[in-house]
N, C-alpha and C positions, 0 to 999 in steps of 0.2 A: 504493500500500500504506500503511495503517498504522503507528507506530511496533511495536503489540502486534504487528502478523503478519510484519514485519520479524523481531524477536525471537525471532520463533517459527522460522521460516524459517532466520535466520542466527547456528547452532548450532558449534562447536568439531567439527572432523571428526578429533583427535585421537583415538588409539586406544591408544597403546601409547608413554605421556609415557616411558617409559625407554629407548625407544628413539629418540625425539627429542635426550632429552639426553645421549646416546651420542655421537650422530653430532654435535652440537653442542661435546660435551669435543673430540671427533676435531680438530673445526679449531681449536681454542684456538691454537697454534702462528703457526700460517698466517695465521691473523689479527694476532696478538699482531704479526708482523712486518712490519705495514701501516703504513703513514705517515697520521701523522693530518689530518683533510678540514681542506678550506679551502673558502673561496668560490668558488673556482678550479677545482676538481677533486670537489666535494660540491653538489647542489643544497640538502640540506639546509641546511649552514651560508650559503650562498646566501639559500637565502629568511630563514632567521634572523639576520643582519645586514643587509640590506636592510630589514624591518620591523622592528626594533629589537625582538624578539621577547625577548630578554634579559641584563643588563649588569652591571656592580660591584653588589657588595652583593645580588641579587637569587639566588633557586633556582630549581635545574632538577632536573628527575627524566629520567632518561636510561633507559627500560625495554627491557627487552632489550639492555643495554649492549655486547654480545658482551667485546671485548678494552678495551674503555674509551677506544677513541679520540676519539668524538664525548663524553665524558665531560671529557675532559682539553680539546681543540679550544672545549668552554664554559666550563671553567674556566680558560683563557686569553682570556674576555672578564669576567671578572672576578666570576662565578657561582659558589656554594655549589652544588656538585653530587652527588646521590645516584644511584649506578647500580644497576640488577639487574638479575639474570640466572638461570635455573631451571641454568645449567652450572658446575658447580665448577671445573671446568679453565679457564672463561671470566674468573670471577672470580681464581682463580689468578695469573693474564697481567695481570689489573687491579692485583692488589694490588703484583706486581712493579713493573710500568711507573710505582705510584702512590711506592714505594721510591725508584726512579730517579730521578723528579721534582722530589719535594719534596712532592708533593700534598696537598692536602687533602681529597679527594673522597673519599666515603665508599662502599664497596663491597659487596653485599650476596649470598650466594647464594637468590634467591628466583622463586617461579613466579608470573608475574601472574596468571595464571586464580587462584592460589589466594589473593590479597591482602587483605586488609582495610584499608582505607583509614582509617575511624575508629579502629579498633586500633591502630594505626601515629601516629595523628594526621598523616595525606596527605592528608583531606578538604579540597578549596580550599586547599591549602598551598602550591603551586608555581606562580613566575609563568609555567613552560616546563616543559609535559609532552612529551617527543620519546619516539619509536616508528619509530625510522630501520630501515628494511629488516629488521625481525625480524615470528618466527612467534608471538611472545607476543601480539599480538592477531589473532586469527583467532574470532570472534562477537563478537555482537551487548554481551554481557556485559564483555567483554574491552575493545571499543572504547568505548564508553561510558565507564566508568573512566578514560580519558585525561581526559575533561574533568569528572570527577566530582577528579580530585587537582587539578586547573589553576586557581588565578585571575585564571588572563588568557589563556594563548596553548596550543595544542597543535600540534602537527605530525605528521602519520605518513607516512611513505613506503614504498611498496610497490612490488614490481614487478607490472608487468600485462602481456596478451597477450602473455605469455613463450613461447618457440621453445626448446627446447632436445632435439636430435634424437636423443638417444641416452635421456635420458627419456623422450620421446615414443612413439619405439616399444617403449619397455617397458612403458610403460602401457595402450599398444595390446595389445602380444602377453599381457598379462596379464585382459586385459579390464576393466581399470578407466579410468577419467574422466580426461581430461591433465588432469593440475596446474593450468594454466593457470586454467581453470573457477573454481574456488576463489579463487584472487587476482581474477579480474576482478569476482567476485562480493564482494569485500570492498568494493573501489572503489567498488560502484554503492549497494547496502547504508550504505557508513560517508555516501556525500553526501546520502541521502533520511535518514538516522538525524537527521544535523544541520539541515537543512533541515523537516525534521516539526517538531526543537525548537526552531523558531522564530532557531534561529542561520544564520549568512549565510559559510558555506564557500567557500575559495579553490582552486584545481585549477591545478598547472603537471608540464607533463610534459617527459620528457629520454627521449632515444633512448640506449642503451647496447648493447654488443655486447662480448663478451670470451670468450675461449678458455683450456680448462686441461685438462691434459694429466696422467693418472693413471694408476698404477701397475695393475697388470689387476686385483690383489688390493686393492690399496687401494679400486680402482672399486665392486669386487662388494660389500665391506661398505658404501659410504656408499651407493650406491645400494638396496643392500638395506634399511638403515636408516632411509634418507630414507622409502622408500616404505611400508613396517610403521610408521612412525610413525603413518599416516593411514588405512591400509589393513592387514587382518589378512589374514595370507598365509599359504598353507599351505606345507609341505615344498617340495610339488611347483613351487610357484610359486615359493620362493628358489632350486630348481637351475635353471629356467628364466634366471632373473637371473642368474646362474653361466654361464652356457652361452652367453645371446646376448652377454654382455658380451668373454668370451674368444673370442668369433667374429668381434667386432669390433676385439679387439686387433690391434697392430701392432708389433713388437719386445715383446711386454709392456708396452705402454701402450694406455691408451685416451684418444683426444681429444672435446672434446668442446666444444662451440660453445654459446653460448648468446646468445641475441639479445631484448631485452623493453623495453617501454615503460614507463619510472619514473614514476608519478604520488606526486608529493606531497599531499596534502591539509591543508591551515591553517585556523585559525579560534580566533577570539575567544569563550573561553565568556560 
């Protein structure tokens, strides 16, 4: 494929941005209570200490920051760091955690789809653009931009060939596309995007598995959420989600597994 039919091809399957950033406010919390990555326990911060991707005195743009952890984890290698995020409750958590601190990092509520980069002056501004495990880039428009701010390094990590079986059959019993599709299709998309422009893309992957255990009504909203984000649902289709999810509860919980392969992707603009 071409870069143009790439572009053309790989379009923002967002549908319903208010309901993304619902379900996104929802986990501010949950996140917020995360410990922040290390080389040890993040492949991200892994590949970016290992290439000395970025250090003292140097900036980083941290997109889709969520709770600002990997914000703060770059600003402990001694980076000027900018975060954002399209969730107010996310940056909320940011500016707390940045209170508690001491920090310097500065925190933004914003949407990357809707960015201007020479407005902002982000054009080649940053020597580390990261896109750790967020939905802020999903097209061809969205990915780009990582190395349109970067003058030197980008990273994104995504998950891929994700399992997660209580999604899974509700996207079956609704009759729409698994999730999965979409991610895998970022991966193959973002390596021919960089590879067309003549750059020379890195690929490392991590096996992950983790389980989490929701409340029957907590379940119904974020899964109802998650899925209206991407897909327009009718009535009948949110009591469906209502229905199989309390069919599958167990004392009023629902559990729920998820199992995916983490691809990072790095490169040098």
């Amino acid at each position: 494929m071409e870069i143009k039919e790439i572009c053309q091809c790989w379009q923002s399957k967002r549908v319903d941005p208010k309901a993304a950033v619902e379900l996104w406010n929802s986990k501010a919390s949950s996140f917020a209570s995360k410990e922040l990555p290390t080389p040890k326990n993040s492949l991200a911060m892994r590949l970016i200490i290992e290439n000395e991707m970025i250090g003292k005195g140097q900036v980083a743009l941290d997109v889709g920051c969520g709770s600002g952890r990997f914000s703060f984890a770059l600003e402990q290698l001694g980076a000027g760091v900018t975060g954002i995020d399209f969730s107010p409750r996310m940056i909320e958590e940011c500016e707390k955690m940045k209170a508690a601190r001491g920090s310097s990092a500065s925190f933004t509520v914003c949407d990357w789809h809707d960015v201007n980069l020479k407005e902002l002056n982000w054009y080649k501004h940053f020597d580390l653009v990261l896109a750790n495990m967020t939905s802020a880039v999903d097209s061809a428009d969205t990915f780009l931009k990582l190395s349109e701010a970067s003058k030197k390094w980008c990273l994104m990590v995504k998950p891929t060939r994700r399992k997660n079986v209580v999604l899974d059959q509700l996207t079956g019993l609704l009759g729409l596309p698994p999730e999965t599709n979409a991610l895998d299709e970022t991966l193959i998309y973002a390596f021919e995007l960089l590879w067309l422009s003549g750059l020379k893309p890195k690929v490392e992957y991590e096996e992950q598995r983790w389980e989490n255990r929701l409340n029957t009504d907590d379940a119904i909203r974020e899964y109802t959420l998650r899925i209206s984000s991407s897909h327009r649902l009718s009535p009948q289709q949110e009591v469906s989600i209502a229905k199989y999810l309390r069919d599958i509860s167990v004392d009023d919980y629902v559990k729920e597994s998820t199992q995916t392969t983490i691809a990072a992707v790095f490169w040098q603009v």
